[in-house]
N, C-alpha and C positions, 0 to 999 in steps of 0.2 A: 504494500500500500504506500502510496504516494499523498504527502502530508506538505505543504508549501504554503508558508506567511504569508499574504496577502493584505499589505494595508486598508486602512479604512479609520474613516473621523465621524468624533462629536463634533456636534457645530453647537454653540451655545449664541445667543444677541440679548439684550436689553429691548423689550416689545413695549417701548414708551408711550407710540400710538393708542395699544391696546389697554396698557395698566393705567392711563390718566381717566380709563371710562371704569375703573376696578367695583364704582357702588354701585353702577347701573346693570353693571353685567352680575354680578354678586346677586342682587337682585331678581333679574331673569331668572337663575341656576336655581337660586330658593325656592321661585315659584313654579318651580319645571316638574314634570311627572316624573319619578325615577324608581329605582329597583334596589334594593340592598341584597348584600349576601350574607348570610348564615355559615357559620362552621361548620358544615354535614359532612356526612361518607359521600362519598359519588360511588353507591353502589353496584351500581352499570356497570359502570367504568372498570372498577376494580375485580367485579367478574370476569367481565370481558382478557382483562391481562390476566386474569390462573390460566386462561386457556392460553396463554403464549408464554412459556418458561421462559423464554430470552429475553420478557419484559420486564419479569418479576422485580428486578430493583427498579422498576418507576413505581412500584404501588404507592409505598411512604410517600412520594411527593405528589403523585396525581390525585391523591384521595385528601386533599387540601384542598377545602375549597375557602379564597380570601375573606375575612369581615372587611368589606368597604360599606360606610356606613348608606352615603348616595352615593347611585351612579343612571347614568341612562345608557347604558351599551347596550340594549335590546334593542334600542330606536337608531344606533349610531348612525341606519345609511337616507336616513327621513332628513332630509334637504330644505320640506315644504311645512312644516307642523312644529315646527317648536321657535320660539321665540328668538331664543337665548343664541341660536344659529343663525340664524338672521342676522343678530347684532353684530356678531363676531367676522361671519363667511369672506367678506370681501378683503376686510382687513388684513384675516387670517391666512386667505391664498397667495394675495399678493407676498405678505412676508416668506411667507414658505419659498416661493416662487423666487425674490429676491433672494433669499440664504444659498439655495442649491444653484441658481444660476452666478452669483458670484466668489460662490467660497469653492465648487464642486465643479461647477461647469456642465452643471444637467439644468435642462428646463421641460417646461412644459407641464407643469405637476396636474396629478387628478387625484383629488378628495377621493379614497375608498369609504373614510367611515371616520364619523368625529361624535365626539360625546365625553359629560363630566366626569369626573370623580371626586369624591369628595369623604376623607377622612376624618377620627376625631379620635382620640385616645387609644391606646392599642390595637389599633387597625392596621391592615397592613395589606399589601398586594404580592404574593408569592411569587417565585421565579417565573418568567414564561417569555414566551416570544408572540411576535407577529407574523402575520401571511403577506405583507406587501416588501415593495422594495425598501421603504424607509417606515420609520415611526417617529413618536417627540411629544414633548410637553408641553404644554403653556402653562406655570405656575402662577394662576391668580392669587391665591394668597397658603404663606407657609405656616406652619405650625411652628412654635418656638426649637431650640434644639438642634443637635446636632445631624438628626435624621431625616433631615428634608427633602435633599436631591437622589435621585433613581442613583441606584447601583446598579453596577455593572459590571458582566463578567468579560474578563481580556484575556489573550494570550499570557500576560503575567499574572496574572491574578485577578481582583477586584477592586473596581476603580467608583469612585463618589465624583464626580467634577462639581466643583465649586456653584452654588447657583443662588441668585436674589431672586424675590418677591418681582412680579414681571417680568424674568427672563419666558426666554424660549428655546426649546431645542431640538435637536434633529439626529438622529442615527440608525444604522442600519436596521432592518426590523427581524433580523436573524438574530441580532446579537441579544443571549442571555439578560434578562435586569428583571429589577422589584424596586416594588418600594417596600422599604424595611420598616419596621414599626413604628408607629405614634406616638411619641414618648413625654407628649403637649397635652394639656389641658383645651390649648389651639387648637382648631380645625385646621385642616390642609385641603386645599380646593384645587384642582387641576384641570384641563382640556388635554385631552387627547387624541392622535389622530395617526390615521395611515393612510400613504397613496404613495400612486408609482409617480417616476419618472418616465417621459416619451422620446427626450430627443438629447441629445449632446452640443453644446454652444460650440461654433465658428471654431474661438480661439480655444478652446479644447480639442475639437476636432483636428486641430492644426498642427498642435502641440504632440499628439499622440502621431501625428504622422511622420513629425521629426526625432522619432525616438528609433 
């Protein structure tokens, strides 16, 4: 088997546009329909792997399901019905759009799926991945403490990058992360989202040609 490093980045920005509207949108999210999760067995699930011995070491972790206190991931690919997207959508694409075209040299982004989260005291969101080419956060507002920003797993190990209240961020949707416990009295509010890329910029395309 053939095993080869393959770089790849965080993008982190300051989404000042977005954080100076923080009580409006706070607002919208309050009033929004959402879903919580419960601590249960995923009994399915856990069937499902006895019948595959070469799964057996994912039970302990697939039989975790997160306490987030709100969230609306049922609704994420509803575009036309929730308020709180609305507020956000235009501002939100363009920035995405702006990050990958000049830090990455990809454009053309397409929204797969956006929706809250919203934590409060020992809550947490278990390791996992996404299905598109990228994922990221928008941190509207953090809980006190040291626990704020997505962990992540790396070829070295695991990494925290540094993040404020109105940051944003972007990275690969393969890559291993969680959010690690609540450790606040604080709530932690978050947007999230996944979409691909469709094309490569000029001066990328250029650059890869003179390599």
């Amino acid at each position: 088997m053939t095993k080869i490093k393959i770089d790849s980045f965080y993008l982190r920005e300051p989404f000042a546009e977005l954080h100076q509207q923080k009580e409006q949108l706070l607002d919208l999210i309050n009033k929004a329909e959402y879903e919580s999760n419960e601590p249960i067995e995923e009994m399915f699930e856990i069937l499902m792997l006895k019948s595959l011995p070469y799964l057996n070491d994912r039970i302990p972790h697939t039989a975790k399901i997160s306490p987030i206190n709100r969230l609306d991931w049922s609704n994420s690919t509803d575009y036309k019905n929730r308020p709180w997207v609305d507020f956000v959508f235009k501002l939100m694409t363009h920035k995405l759009n702006s990050m990958m075209h000049e830090q990455l040299g990809l454009s053309d982004v397409k929204l797969k799926s956006l929706w809250f989260q919203q934590y409060i005291e020992n809550d947490f969101h278990q390791w996992h991945t996404h299905d598109c080419n990228f994922t990221g956060v928008y941190y509207v507002e953090l809980a006190d403490g040291e626990n704020n920003a997505t962990e992540l797993l790396t070829g070295d190990g695991k990494v925290a990058p540094k993040v404020d209240e109105g940051d944003i961020c972007i990275f690969p949707a393969h890559i291993i992360h969680r959010c690690p416990p609540i450790q606040s009295t604080n709530r932690k509010t978050i947007i999230s989202y996944n979409f691909d890329t469709q094309q490569i910029t000029e001066p990328k395309f250029q650059y890869a040609e003179s390599l």
